[in-house]
N, C-alpha and C positions, 0 to 999 in steps of 0.2 A: 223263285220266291213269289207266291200270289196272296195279295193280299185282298180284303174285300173294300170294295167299295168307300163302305161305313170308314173302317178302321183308314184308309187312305187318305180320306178330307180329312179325318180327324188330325192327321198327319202331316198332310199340305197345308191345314188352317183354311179348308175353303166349307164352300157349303155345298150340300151334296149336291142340289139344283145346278151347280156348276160344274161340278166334276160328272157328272149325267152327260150336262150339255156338249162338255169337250169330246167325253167319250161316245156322241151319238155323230157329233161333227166328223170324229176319227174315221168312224164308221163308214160315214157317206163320202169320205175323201180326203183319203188317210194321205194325200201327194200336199195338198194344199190347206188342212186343217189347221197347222200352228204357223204359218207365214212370218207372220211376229217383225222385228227390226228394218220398219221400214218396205219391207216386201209383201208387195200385194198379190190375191187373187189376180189370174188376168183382165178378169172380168170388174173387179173392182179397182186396176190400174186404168180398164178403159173408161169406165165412168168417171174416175177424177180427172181423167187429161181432157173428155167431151166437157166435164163443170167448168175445168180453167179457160177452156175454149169462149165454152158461153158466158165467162167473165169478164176475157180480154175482147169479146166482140162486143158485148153491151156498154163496153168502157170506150171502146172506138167510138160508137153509134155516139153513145151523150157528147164523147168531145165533134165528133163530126154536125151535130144539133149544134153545140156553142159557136161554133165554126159558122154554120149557116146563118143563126142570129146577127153574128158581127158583122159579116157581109153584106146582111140584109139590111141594114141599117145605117152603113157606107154608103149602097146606092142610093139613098134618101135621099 
């Protein structure tokens, strides 16, 4: 059964811009284009664990800064 395009979105309720889009994504990487529930790209599972890296280290550094302050002001 093939249908076109047009008659498709009309179907699925999308807009053709998106059904374009999926089907160009399919295209370039038909393994990893609908990932969907939680399952990422590789490449976009390693970007969020380097983001939460760089969250949980900026969150050390300001408490390791409050850290210095109180100290600092103990030797007084």
């Amino acid at each position: 059964m093939s249908l076109s395009r047009a008659r498709l979105d009309g179907q699925l309720d999308i807009s053709p811009k998106t059904l374009h889009k999926w089907v160009a994504d399919y295209k370039k990487d038909a393994k990893h284009s609908f990932v969907g529930s939680g399952n990422l790209k590789p490449e976009d599972r390693e970007k969020r664990e380097l983001q939460k890296r760089i969250r949980d280290l900026e969150e050390e550094n300001a408490i390791l800064k409050k850290a210095m302050s109180i100290f600092a002001k103990n030797q007084k």
